[in-house]
C-alpha positions as CSV (number, residue, x, y, z in Angstrom):
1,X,88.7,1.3,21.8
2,X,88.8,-2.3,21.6
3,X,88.0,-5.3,23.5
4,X,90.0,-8.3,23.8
5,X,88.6,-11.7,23.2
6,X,89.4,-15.6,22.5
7,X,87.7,-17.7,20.1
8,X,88.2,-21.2,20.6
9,X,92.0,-20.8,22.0
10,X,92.2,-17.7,19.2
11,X,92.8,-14.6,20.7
12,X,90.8,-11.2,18.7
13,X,89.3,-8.4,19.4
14,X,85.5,-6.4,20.1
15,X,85.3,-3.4,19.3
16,X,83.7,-1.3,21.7
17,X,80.6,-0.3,19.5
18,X,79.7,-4.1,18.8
19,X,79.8,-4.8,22.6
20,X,76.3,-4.0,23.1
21,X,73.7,-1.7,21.2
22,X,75.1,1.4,22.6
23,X,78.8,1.5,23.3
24,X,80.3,0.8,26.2
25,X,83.2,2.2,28.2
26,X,84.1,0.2,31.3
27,X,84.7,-3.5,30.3
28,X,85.7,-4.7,34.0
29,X,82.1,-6.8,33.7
30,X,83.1,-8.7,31.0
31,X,86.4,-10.1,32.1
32,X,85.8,-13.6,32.1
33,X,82.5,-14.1,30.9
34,X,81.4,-16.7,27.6
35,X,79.4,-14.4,25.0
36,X,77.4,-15.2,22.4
37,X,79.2,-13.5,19.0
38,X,80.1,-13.7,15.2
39,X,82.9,-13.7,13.2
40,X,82.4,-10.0,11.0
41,X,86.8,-10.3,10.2
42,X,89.3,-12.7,9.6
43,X,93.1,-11.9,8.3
44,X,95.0,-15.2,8.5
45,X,98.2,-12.8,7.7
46,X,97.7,-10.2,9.6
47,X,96.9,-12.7,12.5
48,X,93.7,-10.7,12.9
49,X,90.0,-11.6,13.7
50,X,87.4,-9.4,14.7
51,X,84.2,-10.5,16.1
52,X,80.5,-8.5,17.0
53,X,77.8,-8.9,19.3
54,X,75.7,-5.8,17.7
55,X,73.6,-7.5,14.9
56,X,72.9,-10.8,17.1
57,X,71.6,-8.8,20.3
58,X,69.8,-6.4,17.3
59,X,67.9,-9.5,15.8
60,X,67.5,-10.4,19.4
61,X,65.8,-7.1,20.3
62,X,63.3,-7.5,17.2
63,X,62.9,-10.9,17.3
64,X,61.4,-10.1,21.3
65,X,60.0,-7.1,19.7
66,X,58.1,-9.0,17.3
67,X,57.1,-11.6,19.7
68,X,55.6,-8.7,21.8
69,X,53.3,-7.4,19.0
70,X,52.4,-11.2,17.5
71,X,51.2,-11.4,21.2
72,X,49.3,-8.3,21.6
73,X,47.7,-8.8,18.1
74,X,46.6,-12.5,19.2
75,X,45.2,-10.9,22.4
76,X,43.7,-8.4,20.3
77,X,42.3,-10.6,18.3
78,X,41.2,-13.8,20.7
79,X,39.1,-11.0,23.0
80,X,37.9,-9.4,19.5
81,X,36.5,-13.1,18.9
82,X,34.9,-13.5,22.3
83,X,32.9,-10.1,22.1
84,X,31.9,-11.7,18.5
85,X,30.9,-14.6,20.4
86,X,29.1,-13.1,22.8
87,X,27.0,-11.2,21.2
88,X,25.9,-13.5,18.3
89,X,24.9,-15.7,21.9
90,X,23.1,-12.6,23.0
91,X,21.7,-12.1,19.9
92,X,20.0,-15.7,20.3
93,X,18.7,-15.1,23.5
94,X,16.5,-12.3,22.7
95,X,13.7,-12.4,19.8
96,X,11.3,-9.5,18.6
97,X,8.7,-8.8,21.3
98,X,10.3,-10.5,24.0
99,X,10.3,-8.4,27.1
100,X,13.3,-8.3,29.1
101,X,15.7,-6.4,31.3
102,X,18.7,-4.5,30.9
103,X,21.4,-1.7,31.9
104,X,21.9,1.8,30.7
105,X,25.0,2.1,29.6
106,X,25.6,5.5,27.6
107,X,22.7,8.6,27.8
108,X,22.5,10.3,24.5
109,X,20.8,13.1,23.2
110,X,18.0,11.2,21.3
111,X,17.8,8.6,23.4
112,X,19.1,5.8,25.6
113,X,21.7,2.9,24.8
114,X,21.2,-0.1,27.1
115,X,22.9,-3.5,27.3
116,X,20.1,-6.7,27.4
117,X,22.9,-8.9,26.6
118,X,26.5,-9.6,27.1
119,X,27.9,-7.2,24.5
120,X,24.2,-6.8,22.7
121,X,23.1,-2.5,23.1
122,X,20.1,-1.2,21.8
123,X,18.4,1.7,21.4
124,X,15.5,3.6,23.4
125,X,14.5,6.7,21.4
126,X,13.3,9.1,23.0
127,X,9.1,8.4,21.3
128,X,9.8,5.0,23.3
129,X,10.8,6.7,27.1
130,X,7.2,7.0,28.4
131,X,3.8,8.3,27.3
132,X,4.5,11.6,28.2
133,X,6.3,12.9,25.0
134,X,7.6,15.3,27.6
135,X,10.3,13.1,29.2
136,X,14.0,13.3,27.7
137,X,16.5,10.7,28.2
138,X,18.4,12.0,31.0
139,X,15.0,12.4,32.9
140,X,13.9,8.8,32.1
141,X,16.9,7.0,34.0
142,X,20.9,7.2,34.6
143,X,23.7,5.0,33.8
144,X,23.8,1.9,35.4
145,X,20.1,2.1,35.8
146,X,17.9,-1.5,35.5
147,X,15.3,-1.2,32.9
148,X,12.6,-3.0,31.1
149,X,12.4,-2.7,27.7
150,X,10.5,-4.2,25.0
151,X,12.8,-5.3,21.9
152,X,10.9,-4.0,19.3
153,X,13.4,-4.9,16.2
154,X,16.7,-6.5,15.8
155,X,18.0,-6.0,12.4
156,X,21.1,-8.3,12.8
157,X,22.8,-7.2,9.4
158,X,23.3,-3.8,10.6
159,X,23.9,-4.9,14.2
160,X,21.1,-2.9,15.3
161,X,18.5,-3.5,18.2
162,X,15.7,-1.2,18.8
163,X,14.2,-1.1,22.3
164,X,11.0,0.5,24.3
165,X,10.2,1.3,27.8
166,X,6.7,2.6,26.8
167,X,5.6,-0.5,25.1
168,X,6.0,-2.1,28.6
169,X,3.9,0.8,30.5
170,X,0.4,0.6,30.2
171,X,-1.0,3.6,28.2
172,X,-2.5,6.4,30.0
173,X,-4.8,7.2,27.7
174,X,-6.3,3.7,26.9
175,X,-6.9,3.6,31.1
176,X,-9.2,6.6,30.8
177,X,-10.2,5.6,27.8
178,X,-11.8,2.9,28.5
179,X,-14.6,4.3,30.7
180,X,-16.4,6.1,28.0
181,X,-18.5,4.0,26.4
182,X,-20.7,4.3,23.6
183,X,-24.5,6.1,23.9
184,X,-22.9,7.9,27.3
185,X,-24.1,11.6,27.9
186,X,-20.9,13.6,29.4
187,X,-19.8,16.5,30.0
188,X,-16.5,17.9,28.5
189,X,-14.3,21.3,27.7
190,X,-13.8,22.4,24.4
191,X,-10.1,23.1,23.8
192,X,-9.2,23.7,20.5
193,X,-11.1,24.1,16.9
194,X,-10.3,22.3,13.6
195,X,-11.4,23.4,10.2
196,X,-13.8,20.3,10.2
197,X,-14.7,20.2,14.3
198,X,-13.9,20.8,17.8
199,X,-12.0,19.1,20.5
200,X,-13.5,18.4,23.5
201,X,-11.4,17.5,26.7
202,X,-13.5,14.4,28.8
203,X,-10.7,13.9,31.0
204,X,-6.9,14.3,31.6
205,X,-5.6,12.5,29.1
206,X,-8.5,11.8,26.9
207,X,-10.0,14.3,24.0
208,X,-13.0,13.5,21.5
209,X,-13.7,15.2,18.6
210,X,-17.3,16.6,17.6
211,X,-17.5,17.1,13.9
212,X,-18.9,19.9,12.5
213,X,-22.1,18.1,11.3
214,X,-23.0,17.5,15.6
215,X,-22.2,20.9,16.6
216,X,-26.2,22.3,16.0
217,X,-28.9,20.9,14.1
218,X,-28.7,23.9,12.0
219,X,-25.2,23.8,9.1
220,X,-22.4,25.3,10.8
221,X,-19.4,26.8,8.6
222,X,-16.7,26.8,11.3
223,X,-16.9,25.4,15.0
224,X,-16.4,28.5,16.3
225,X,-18.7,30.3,15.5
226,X,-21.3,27.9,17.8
227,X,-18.9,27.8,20.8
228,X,-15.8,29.2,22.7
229,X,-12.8,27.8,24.4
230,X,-13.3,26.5,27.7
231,X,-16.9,26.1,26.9
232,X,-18.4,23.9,28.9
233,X,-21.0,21.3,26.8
234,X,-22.8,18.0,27.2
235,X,-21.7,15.7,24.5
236,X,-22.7,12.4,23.4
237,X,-20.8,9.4,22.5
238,X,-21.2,8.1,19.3
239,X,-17.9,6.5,18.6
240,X,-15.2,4.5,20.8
241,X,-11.9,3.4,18.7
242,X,-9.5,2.5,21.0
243,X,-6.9,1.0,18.5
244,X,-6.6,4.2,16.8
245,X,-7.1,6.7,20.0
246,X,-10.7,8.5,18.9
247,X,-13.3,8.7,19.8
248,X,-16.1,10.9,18.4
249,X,-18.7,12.8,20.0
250,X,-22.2,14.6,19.5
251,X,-23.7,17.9,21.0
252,X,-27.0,17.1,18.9
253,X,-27.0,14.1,20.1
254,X,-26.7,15.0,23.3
255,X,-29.4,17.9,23.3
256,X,-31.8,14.8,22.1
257,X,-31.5,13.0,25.0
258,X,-31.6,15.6,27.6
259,X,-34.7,16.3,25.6
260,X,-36.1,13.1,25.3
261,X,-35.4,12.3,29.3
262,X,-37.6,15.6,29.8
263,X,-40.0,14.5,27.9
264,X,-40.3,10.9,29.3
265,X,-40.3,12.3,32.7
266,X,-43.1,14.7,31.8
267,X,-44.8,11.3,30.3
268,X,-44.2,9.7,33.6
269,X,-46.0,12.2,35.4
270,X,-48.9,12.5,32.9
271,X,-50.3,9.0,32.4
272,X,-53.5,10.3,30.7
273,X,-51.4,10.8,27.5
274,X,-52.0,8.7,24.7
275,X,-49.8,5.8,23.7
276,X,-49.1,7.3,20.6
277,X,-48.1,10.8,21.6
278,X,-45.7,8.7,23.9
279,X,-43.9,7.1,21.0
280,X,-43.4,9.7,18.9
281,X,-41.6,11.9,21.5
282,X,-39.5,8.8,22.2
283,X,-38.7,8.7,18.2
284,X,-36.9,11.9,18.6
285,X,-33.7,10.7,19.3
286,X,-34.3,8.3,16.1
């Protein structure tokens, strides 16, 4: 089937597979109408010419085709640029031990990922949830959740930002810590042995250690044979080191001073003893 046509006064025809892309069988909506084609045959004897509008609307589709994707890929690319953008700004606004506050955005397994800039997501590992090694990253917060977080490192090269919640928390321990003090007489629980001492517990959060040498006066080989677990004792304390979390303790020393206050008591209520007998018990917990 073909189509009739003129071309510039020149009468020709269409065929029907060049009309459009896809052939067409009803021409009634072209009768009349100017369209855009090219000459694909000419036969001055034959008085024939031939004309097409397939390639030209083909090109046509591409060329839109094309324009689509240059489009899509400049979209792509400007908001690929504006994420860059942002976060080198986010990066600037933050610096290593700044504190600051952010959203959770993703809960993982080891830990959770939350946003402290636009486009800028660092890491809490799970050691950096809370004191209590206990607590997992779904129990610590939920997505969407408002945090503060200490940014420990930002290692820019590897787009990497670490970040903790317990380095904003004051510790536990250090609070109990703090009210043992040095030359105090306590009592405590022994919890566990070590080959060189035993652990005493002074308080919820807090253990000291007595080393083997201030179990007894006497040498002991191993801690247990001088006490048992859940052994109630009076300990000294010899040693507070708060930056590295010990403290150490003394069941000697201890024994020395309940002996000493006996004997200064006993003093107290015997005046008629001499000076010198006085200081020498006093020397004993020299």
């Amino acid at each position: 089937m073909r189509t009739p046509v003129a071309v510039d006064g020149v009468e020709g025809f269409m065929p029907a597979s060049h009309v459009e892309l896809r052939r067409v069988e009803d021409f009634s909506d072209y009768i009349g109408k100017e369209l855009e084609a090219e000459v694909i045959e000419v036969d001055t004897a034959k008085k024939r010419l031939v004309v097409s509008r397939r390639d030209l609307l083909r090109s046509e589709k591409e060329a839109k085709a094309q324009a689509w994707r240059d489009a899509k890929e400049a979209r792509i690319q400007a908001a690929k640029e504006a994420r860059t953008a942002a976060e080198e700004a986010a990066y600037a606004s933050v610096e290593e031990g700044q504190t600051v506050t952010g959203k959770v955005v993703r809960i993982a397994d080891f830990g959770l990922f939350v946003e402290v800039g636009q486009g800028l997501v660092g890491l809490v590992h799970n050691t950096e949830l809370s004191w209590d090694r206990n607590v997992k990253a779904e129990d610590a917060a939920k997505v969407d959740d408002e945090v503060t977080v200490l940014v420990k490192k930002i290692d820019r090269e590897n787009r990497r930002v670490a970040l903790s919640i317990k380095a904003t928390q004051e510790d536990p321990w250090l609070t109990e810590a703090s009210a043992f003090k040095e030359g105090m007489v306590i009592e405590g629980t022994v919890e566990r042995f070590l080959p060189f001492g035993a652990i005493v517990k002074l308080a919820d959060k807090v253990e000291g250690l007595v080393h083997v040498s201030e179990i007894a006066e006497t040498r002991v080989e191993k801690p247990e044979d001088i006490l048992e677990i859940g052994q109630n004792v009076k300990v000294k304390v010899i040693k507070v080191d708060l930056k590295h979390k010990k403290i150490g303790l003394s069941i000697v020393k201890a024994v020395k001073e309940a002996e000493k206050a006996e004997y200064s008591s006993f003093i107290n209520d015997k005046p008629e003893l001499t000076l010198d007998l006085k200081e020498q018990l006093e020397g004993l917990n020299n």
